[in-house]
N, C-alpha and C positions, 0 to 999 in steps of 0.2 A: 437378494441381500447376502452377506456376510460371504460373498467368493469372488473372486481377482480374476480380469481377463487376463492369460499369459500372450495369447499370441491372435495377430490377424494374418488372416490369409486370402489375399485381394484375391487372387485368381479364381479359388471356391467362394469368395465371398464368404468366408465364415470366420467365428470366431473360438477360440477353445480355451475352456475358463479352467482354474485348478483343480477342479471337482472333475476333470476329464470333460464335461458334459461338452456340445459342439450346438453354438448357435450361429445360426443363417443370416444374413441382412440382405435386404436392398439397398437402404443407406446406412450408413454407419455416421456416429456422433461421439466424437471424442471430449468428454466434461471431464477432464484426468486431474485437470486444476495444480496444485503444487505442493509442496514440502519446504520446512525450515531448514536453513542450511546451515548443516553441521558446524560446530567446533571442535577446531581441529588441534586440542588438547587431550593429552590423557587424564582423567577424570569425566570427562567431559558426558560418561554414560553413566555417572551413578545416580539413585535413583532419587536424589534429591537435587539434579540438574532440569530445566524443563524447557519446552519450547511451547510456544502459545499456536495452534493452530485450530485445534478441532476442542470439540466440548470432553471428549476423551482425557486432553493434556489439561481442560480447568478442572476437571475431578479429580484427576490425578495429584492436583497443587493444592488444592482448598482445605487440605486436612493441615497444613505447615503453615499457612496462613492464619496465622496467630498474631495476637497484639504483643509487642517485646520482641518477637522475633527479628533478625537479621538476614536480609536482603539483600540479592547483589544482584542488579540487571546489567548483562552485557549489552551493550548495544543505545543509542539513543534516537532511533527511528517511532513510525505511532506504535506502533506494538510495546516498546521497553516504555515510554511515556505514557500511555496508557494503563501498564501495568502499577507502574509508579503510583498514579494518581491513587488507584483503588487500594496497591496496599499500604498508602499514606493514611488513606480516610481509616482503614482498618487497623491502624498504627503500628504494625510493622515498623522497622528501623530501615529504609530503604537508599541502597547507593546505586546510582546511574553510573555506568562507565562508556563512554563515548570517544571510540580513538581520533577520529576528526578532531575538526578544529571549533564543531559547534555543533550542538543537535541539530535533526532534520534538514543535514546540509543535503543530501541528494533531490529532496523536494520542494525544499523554501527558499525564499531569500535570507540573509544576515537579519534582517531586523525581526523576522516569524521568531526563528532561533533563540535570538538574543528575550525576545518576551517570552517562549517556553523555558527557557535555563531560570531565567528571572521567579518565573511562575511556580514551578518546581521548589527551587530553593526559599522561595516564600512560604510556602507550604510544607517545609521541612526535609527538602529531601537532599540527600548529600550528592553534588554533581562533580564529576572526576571527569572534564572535559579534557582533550587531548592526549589522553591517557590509554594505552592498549594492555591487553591481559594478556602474562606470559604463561599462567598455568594455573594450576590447582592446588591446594595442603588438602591431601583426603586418605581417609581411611576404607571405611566401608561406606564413607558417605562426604560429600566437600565440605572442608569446615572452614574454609580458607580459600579468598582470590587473590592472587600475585599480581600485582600491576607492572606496568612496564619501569614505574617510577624507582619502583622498590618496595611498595608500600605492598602489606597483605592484612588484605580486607577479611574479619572474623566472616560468615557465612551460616545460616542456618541451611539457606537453599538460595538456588541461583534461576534466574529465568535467562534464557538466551535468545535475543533478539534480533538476530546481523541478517535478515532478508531472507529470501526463500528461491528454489531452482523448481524451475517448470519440469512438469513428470513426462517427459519426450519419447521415454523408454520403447513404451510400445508402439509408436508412431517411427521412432528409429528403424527398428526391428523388422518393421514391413516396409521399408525403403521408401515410407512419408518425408518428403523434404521437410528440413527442421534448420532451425537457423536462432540460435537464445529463442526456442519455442517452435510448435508447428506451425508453419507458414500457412496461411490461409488468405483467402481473397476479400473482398469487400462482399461477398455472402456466405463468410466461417468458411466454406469450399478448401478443402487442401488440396494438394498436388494429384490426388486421386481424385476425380468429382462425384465419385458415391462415397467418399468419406470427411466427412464436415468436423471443427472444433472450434471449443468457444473457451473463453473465460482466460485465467490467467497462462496457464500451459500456451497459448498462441501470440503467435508477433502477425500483425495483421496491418493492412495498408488504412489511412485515412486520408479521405482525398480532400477534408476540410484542411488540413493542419499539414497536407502534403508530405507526410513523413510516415515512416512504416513505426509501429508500436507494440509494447510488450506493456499491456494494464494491467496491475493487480488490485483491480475493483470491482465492487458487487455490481456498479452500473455496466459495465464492460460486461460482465458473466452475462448479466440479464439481456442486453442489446443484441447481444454475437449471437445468442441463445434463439431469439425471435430471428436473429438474420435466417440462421441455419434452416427453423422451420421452414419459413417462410419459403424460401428457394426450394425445400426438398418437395413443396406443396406444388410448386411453378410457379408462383407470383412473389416475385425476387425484390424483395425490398433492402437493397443494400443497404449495410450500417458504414457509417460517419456522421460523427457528434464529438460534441466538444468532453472531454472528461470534466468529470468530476467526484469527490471527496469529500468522509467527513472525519471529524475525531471527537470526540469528548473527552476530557479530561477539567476533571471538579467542576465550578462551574462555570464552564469554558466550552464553546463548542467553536471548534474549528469545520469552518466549511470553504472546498476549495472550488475555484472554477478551471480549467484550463492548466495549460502545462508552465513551468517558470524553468528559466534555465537558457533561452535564448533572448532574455531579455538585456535591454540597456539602460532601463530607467524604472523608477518605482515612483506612485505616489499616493500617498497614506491619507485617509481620511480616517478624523477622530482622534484618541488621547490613547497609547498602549496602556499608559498608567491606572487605567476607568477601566481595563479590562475590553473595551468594547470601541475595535477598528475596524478598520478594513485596507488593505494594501492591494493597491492597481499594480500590476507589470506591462509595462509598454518594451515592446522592440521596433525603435524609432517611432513612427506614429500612433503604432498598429499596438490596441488592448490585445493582447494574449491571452492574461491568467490573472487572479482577483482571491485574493485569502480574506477571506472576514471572518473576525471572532465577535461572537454572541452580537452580530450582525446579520438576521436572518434576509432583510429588505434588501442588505443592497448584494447579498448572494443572488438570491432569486432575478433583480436586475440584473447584473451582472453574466449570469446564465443566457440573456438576451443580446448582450452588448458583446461579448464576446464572440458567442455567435456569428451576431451580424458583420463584427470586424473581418473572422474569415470568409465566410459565405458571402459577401456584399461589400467588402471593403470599407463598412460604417465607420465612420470618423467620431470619437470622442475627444471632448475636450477636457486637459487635465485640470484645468484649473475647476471647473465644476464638481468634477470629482474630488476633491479637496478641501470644494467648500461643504462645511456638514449642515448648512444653514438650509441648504438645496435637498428637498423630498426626495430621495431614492427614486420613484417613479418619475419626476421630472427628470429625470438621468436620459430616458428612453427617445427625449425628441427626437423625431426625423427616422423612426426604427418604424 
């Protein structure tokens, strides 16, 4: 604990951490994971700016987290809506700034969006959608967000939210193929085969979903994680599986199946307005990916049917799924 690998050296197989000390491997396991990525403002390091990643960065916040206080989140991905939520209930005076066209546009469809901006602003929070920040008003501390509008947001403290870069450093450095992440194979395996990597640092192939991927999820971390074992054991249980996601915010649980974004059609079962849906993503026949809010039943189906959609070509029908009259496990015929 508390000391940093600086460098690997395949040929001796060793490694040398900053303590000087030199440790040996047979296999090596790269969990380097990731980092929030910077804002590239000046102010951007004072010390009432923050980035949410580790339990370090919430001790660090929780003493400014005050009721009356002013809040300003850059970013409208789960991390800045998330934050939102908690320092809404905590009543904080909180603004989302999202330079898109709509929250959680990299991961959802228009209609997810449209019911988090809705949820949000229900719940009090000021949403500054399409909106990009040009800088800081700071002193010895930010008291002030400049928007692109013109507008400048007062500021007690700022959380910054705009995604995170895979730590490749050390895997660069020892001439590991890297590509947005350590490339690895369908058993964590990098380019070197005594050196294995898991979790979000890795772009890694899926032979369910036929496309190569970069996850930033705990089920991914967990999966690649058992892959790596597994193989360094000899009984090579390659990973492909369908992702999945959650979120919470107030009382709202977002649960995702699968990936959206090569889709051509959606279709919603349930009322957004009751809090409690579910949106199918079809690309042409084919269930890909499935968002349910405070929908546990038909995530957990859903985890099934999508599945089966890649793995077996399972045919769903959308009108079933649509009708809400239909039990969630009657979704599964023919699976």
């Amino acid at each position: 604990l508390s000391c940093r690998a600086e460098t690997i050296d395949r040929d001796t197989k060793t490694i040398t951490l900053d303590t000087g000390e030199t440790l040996t491997y047979d296999k090596l396991m790269l969990s380097v994971g990731s980092r929030p990525r910077p804002l590239p403002l000046e102010g951007a390091d004072k010390p009432n700016v923050f980035a949410v990643r580790s339990i370090a960065d919430i001790e660090a916040m929780m003493p400014l987290f005050e009721a009356g206080k002013k809040l300003v989140i850059i970013g409208g991905g789960y991390i800045g809506l998330e934050t939102a939520a908690v320092a809404q209930k905590m009543g904080l005076h909180t603004t989302v700034v999202e330079a898109m066209d709509r929250v959680l546009a990299r991961v959802t469809d228009a209609q997810i969006s449209e019911f988090y901006q809705n949820l949000h602003r229900e719940e009090g929070v000021d949403m500054r959608i399409g909106t990009g920040v040009e800088g800081f008003a700071f002193e010895d501390s930010v008291t002030g967000v400049k928007l692109s509008d013109g507008t400048l947001l007062d500021a007690d403290l700022v959380v910054v939210g705009i995604g995170i870069l895979p730590n490749i450093e050390i895997a660069e450095t020892a001439g590991i193929t890297t590509d947005n992440g350590i490339v690895v194979n369908e058993n964590a395996q990098t380019s070197d085969p005594d050196i294995y990597a898991g979790g979000d640092c890795t772009q890694h192939p899926n032979s369910l979903l036929k496309r190569n991927l970069r996850l930033e999820s705990v089920q991914n971390a967990i999966e690649q994680g058992k892959a790596a074992a597994a193989h360094m054991l000899g009984d090579a249980k390659p990973y492909a599986d369908i992702p999945w996601f959650w979120s919470d915010q107030y009382d709202v649980k977002l649960q995702t199946v699968g990936l959206s974004g090569t889709h051509d059609k959606t279709v919603l079962r349930g009322d957004p307005s009751t809090r409690s849906f579910a949106l199918f993503y079809f690309e042409g026949d084919k269930l890909v990916a499935m968002d349910a809010i405070n929908r546990p039943a038909e995530f957990m189906v859903a985890k099934k049917l999508v599945y089966a959609s890649f793995a077996n070509d399972h045919k769903v029908d959308p009108l079933a799924l649509a009708d809400d009259s239909i039990k969630p496990k009657e979704l599964m015929v023919g699976l």
